[in-house]
Structure formats: structure tokens, C-alpha cells
C-alpha positions as CSV (number, residue, x, y, z in Angstrom):
1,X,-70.8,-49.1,152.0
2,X,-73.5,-48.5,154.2
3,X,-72.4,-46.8,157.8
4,X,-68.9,-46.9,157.8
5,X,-67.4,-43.2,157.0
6,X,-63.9,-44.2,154.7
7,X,-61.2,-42.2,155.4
8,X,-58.0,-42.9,158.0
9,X,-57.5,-43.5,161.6
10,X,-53.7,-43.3,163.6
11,X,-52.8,-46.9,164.7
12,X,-53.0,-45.3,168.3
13,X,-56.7,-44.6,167.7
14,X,-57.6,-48.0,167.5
15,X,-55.2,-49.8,170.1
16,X,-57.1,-52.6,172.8
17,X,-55.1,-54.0,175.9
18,X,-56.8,-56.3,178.3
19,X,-55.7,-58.4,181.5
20,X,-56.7,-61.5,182.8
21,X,-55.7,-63.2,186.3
22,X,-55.4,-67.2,185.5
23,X,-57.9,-69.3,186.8
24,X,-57.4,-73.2,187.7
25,X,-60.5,-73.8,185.1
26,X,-58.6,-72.3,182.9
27,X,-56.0,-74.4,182.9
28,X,-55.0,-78.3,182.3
29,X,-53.4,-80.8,184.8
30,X,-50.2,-78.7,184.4
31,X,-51.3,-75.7,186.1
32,X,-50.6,-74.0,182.6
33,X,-53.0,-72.0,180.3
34,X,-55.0,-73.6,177.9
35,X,-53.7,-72.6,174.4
36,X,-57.0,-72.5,173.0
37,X,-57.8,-70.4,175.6
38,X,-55.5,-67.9,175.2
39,X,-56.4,-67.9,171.7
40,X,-59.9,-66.7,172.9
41,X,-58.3,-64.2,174.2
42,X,-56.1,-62.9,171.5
43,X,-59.1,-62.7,169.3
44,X,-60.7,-60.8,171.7
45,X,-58.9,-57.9,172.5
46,X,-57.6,-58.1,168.6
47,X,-61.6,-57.6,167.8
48,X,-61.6,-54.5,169.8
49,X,-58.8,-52.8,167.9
50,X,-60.2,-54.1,165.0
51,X,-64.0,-52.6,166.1
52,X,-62.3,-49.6,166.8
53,X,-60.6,-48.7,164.0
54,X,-63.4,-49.3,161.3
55,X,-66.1,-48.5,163.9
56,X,-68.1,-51.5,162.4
57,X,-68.8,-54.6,163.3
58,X,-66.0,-56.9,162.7
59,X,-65.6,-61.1,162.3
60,X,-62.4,-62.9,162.4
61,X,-61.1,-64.4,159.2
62,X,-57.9,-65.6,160.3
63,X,-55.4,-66.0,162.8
64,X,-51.8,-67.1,162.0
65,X,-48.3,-66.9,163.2
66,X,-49.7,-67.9,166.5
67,X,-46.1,-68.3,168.6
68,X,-46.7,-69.7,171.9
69,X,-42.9,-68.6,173.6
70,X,-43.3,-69.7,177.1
71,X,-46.1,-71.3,179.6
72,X,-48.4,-68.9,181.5
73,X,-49.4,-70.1,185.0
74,X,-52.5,-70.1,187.4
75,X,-52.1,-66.9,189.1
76,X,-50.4,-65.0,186.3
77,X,-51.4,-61.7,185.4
78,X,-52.0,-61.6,181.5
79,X,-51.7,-58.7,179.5
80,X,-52.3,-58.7,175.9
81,X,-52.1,-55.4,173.7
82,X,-53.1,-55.4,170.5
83,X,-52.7,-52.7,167.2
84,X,-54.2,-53.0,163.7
85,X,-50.7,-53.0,162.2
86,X,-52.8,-52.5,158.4
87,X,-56.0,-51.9,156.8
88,X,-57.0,-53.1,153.4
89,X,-60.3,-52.5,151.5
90,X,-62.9,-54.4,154.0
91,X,-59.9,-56.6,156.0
92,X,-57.2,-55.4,158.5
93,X,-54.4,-56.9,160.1
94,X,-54.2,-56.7,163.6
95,X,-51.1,-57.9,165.8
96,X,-51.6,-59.1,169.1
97,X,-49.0,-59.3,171.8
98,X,-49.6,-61.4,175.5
99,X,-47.1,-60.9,178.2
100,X,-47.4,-62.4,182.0
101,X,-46.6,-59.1,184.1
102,X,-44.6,-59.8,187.5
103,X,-46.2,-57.2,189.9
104,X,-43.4,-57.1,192.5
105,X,-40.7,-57.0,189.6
106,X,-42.6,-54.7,187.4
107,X,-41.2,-57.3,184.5
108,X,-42.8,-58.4,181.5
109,X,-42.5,-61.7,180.0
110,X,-43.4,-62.5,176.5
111,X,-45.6,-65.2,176.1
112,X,-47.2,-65.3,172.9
113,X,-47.7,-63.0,169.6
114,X,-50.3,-63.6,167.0
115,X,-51.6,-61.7,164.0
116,X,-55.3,-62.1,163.5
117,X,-57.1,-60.5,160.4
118,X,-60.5,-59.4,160.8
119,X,-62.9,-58.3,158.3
120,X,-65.9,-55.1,158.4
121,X,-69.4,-56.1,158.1
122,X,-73.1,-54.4,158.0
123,X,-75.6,-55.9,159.8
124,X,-76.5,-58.4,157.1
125,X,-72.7,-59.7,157.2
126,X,-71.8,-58.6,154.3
127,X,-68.0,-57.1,153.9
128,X,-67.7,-53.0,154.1
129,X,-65.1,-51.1,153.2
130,X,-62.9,-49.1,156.6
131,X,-60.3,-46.9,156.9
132,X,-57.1,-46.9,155.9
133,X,-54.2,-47.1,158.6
134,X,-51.9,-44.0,159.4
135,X,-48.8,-45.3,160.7
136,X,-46.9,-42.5,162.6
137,X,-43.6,-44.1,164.2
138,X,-40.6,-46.0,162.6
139,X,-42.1,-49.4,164.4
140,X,-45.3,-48.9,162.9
141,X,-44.3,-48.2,159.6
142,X,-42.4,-51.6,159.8
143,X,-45.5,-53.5,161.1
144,X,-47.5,-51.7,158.5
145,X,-44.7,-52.7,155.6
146,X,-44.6,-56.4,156.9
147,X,-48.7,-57.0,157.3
148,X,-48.6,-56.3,152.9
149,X,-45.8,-59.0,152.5
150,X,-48.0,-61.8,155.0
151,X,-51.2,-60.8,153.1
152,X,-49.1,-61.8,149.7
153,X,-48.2,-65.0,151.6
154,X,-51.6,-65.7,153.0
155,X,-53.3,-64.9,149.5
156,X,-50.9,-67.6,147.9
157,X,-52.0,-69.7,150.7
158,X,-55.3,-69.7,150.1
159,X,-54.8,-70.1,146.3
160,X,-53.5,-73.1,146.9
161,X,-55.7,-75.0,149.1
162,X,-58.3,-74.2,146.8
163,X,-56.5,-75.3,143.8
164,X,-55.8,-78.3,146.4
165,X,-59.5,-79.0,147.8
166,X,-60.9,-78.6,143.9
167,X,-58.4,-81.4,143.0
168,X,-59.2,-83.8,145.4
169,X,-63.2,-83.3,144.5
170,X,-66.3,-84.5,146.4
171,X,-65.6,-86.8,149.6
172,X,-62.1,-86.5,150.3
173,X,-62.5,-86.3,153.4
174,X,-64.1,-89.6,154.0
């Protein structure tokens, strides 16, 4: 537990948002976003919140319940927020939301939602413990409740494909 101080930060200490205009190159023949590309930049903006909140370095561990709702265009102004919704003993949750914003509308359109779990390290990589979340409002005490209930599920998850991998033994892949 090298040079991370433990203790508790509010969810609104540690919250990222970032915008992006679309590009053609980034794109396909469509016109539309690539999905992998707006994965980049869920995990980015979800590693700010997450580097925030432990004030550590931080490396990504997961990402699941990616949803992509609806197509975002070249020219489309992109705006992702993102919250760590819970904290654990060296892991957090963090939930990531991407919207296209309509500038003469002032809309937002939901585009995608993601929760991406990232995990404190020193500078050798090895896990560190953070701070534990303080959720204040009646939403983030629900975001907080539900990121212990996918952590069960994602724990079972992983259970299994072990349990899976070890049963299938050397070269099952070939």
C-alpha cells in the first residue's frame, strides 16, 4: 500500500466527461462510428474517473454491459460522462455514459452505456488498495447498490471459465 492514502472520496470528486467531433477516419463505409472506437473512448474517459478517484495509476480489467443503442455519425458531437459508481479493495466500477449532443436543439441522444472496472496499481503494477466510494444522492446509491450485484455476477463468471479453460486442458485452442 505504497502511495495511495485509503480513506473515501464523493462520486462527484472523481467524475470525467469528454467530447469528441467524429471524424471520417473514424468511421467505416457507413459514415457511422467504429464500435471499437468508441470503446477507446469509453475506456478513456472511464480511466480518468477511475485515476481520479484512487489518485493512482489505474489499468482496465474489464468492460461489460457494453449497449450500443443507436449509430453515431461523422460530424456528431460525442459526449461521454463517466462516474465510478463503486470501489472495492484495489478494483472500482466505473459507468460510462455516450450521448451525441444536437447543438441547435440542445438534445441529447443516448448512444451507448458501458461499465468498465479498473484496478489501482504502484509503479511496479502490482494492485493497491483506493478509497472507498461515498454515494450522496438516491441515483447514486442505486448505481452503488447495483455495481455489488454485477461484481457477484462477474465473479461467477470468471469462476467458470476457469473451471471451463482448466477442463479443456493444454491446446484447446488448436
Amino acid at each position: 500500500m505504497s502511495d495511495v492514502k485509503v480513506g473515501s472520496r464523493t462520486v462527484a470528486e472523481s467524475q470525467a466527461e469528454r467530447s469528441e467531433i467524429i471524424f471520417p477516419a473514424d468511421s467505416n463505409a457507413l459514415g457511422n462510428l467504429f464500435g471499437g472506437r468508441l470503446m477507446q473512448f469509453i475506456d478513456l474517459v472511464g480511466a480518468v474517473a477511475a485515476v481520479r478517484h484512487c489518485r493512482a495509476i489505474v489499468v482496465t480489467a474489464s468492460m461489460d454491459h457494453l449497449d450500443f443503442v443507436a449509430p453515431v455519425h461523422v460530424g456528431d458531437l460525442l459526449i461521454l460522462k463517466a462516474s465510478v459508481n463503486r470501489a472495492f479493495r484495489t478494483s472500482m466500477e466505473v459507468g460510462v455514459r455516450a450521448m451525441v449532443e444536437d447543438a441547435r436543439g440542445q438534445t441529447l441522444r443516448h448512444v451507448s452505456s458501458a461499465y468498465v472496472t479498473y484496478v489501482a496499481v504502484d509503479r511496479e503494477g502490482r494492485p493497491i488498495q483506493g478509497p472507498c466510494v461515498v454515494a450522496e444522492t438516491e441515483h447514486q446509491k442505486r448505481r452503488y447498490a447495483d455495481a455489488g450485484r454485477r461484481r457477484e455476477m462477474r465473479a461467477g463468471e470468471s469462476q467458470r471459465a476457469r473451471e471451463t479453460r482448466a477442463a479443456l486442458g493444454a491446446g484447446w485452442h488448436v
